[in-house]
N, C-alpha and C positions, 0 to 999 in steps of 0.2 A: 431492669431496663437497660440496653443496651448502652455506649456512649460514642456519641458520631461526634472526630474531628475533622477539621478540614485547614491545611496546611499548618499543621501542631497546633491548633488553636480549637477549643472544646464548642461546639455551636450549642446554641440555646435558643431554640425552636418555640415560636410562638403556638403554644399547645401541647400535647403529648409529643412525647417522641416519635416516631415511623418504629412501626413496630418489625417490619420486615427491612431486609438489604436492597429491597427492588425498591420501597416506598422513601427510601434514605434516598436512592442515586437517583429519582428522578427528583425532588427536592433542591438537592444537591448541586442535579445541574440544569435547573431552570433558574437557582439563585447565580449561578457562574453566566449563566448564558446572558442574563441582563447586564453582566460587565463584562460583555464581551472574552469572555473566558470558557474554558470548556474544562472537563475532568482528565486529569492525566494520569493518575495510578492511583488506585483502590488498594487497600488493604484491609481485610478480615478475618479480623482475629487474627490479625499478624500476617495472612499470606497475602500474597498477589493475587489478583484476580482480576480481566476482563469486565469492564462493563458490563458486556452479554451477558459473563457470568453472575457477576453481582447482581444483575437485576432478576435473574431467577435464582436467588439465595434467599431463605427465610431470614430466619430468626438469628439474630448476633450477639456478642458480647461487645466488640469493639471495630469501629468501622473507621477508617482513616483513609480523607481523601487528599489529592495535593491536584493544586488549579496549575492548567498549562494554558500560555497565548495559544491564536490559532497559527500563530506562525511559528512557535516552538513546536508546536504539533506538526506541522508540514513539514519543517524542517526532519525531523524522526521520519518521519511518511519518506520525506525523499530518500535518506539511507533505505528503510527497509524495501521500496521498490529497488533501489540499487543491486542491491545483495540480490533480491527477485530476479531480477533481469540478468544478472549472472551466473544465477544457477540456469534460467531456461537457456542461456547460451549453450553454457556447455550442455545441455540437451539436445540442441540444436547440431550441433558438430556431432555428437554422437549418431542420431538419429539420421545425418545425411548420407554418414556410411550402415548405416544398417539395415535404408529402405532402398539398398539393392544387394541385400542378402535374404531378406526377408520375403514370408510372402506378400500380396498385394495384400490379404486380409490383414495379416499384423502390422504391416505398414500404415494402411489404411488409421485401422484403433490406436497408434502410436501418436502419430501425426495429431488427430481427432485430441487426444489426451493433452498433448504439448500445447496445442490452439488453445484447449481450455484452462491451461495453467497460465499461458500467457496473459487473458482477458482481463483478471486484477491489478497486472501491472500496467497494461491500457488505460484503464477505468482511473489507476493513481496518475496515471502522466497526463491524460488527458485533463484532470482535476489541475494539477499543474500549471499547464499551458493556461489554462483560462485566467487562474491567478498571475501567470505571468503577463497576460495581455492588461489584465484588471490592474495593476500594478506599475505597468507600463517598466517592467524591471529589465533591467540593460541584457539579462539571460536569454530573454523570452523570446526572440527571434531565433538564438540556434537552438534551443527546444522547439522552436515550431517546424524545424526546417530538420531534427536527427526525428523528431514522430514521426514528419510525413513519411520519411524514405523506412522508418518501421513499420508502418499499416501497410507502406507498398510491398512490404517484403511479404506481409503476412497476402495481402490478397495474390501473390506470388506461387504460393502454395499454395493456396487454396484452387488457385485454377492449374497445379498441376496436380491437384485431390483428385479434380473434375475429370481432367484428362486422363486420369490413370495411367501419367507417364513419369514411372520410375526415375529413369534420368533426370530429367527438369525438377524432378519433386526432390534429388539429393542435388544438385544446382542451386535450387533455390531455398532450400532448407542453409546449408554452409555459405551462401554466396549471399545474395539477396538478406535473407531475415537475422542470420546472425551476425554480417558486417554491422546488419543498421542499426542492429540491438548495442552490438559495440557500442558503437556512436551517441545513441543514448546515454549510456554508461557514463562515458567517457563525456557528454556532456552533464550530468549530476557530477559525476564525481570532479570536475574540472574548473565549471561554471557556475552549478547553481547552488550547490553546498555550499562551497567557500563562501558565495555571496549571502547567504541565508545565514551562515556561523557569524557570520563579521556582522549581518543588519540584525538577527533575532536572538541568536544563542544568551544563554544569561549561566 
């Protein structure tokens, strides 16, 4: 039979053990979610492993989990959109000189690809902003104010997609979306890290 910790400490599970890694983690964290806590790193049988993946893994020897706030978790979340946001940048500068080398077809699928790698980083900022408003935290207004001018960049390009005007779409690819994306940046990295290190970090 397997043996599930959770933050170095051995659990002992009213009944049998979970026989599987998926029937552990959701256990696991419906006991954390009641105190307001969530799962932060899985380990099985020694490695790391995603949630996702954890929970389609059978059978274990040794299953080790450690509990994170949700605002140590956000805190992580806002680095990794960070770094997100700066790799699409430089995509962005790339791809503003390339879609007027390129045909309208690969410009076209390029652009279409970048818009879809950007959408995660949306989906976490936008997650952001609302805890910022819900929080009422001193960040949260110029996060509201580098997003806006980022969806405008992005609906920017998307109506020079429409147009299928080459120019406007490298204009607004280097100009428009990848200023604004800066600005995001440079508001994580400036504003709301620091303030999140200093209120949640442990």
């Amino acid at each position: 039979m397997g043996q599930v910790s959770l933050n170095g400490e051995i659990v002992e599970f009213d009944g049998p053990a979970p026989q599987t890694c998926g029937e552990a983690c959701k256990l696991i964290d419906g006991f954390l979610s009641g105190q307001g806590l969530s799962i932060g790193e899985i380990k099985v049988d020694g490695a790391a492993l995603s949630l996702e993946e954890a929970l389609d893994r059978g059978a274990y020897q040794t299953l080790a989990f450690t509990s994170v706030s949700p605002q140590v978790q956000l805190l992580a979340m806002c680095r990794t959109w960070k770094d997100g946001a700066a790799e699409l940048v430089a995509k962005m500068d790339e791809l503003s000189v390339a879609v007027l080398r390129c045909s309208w077809s690969e410009s076209h699928q390029s652009v279409v690809a970048l818009l879809d790698g950007v959408r995660p980083v949306v989906e976490g900022i936008g997650v952001l902003q609302r805890f910022g408003a819900e929080s009422e935290a001193a960040w949260g207004g110029e996060v509201n104010v580098s997003f806006e001018r980022a969806l405008e960049g992005i609906d920017r390009v998307v109506g020079s997609v429409e147009a299928r005007d080459c120019v406007a779409l490298s204009d607004g690819l280097a100009g428009d979306l990848a200023a604004s994306w800066r600005q995001v940046i440079r508001c994580l990295d400036e504003a709301v890290i620091p303030s999140l290190e200093k209120e949640f970090a442990t």
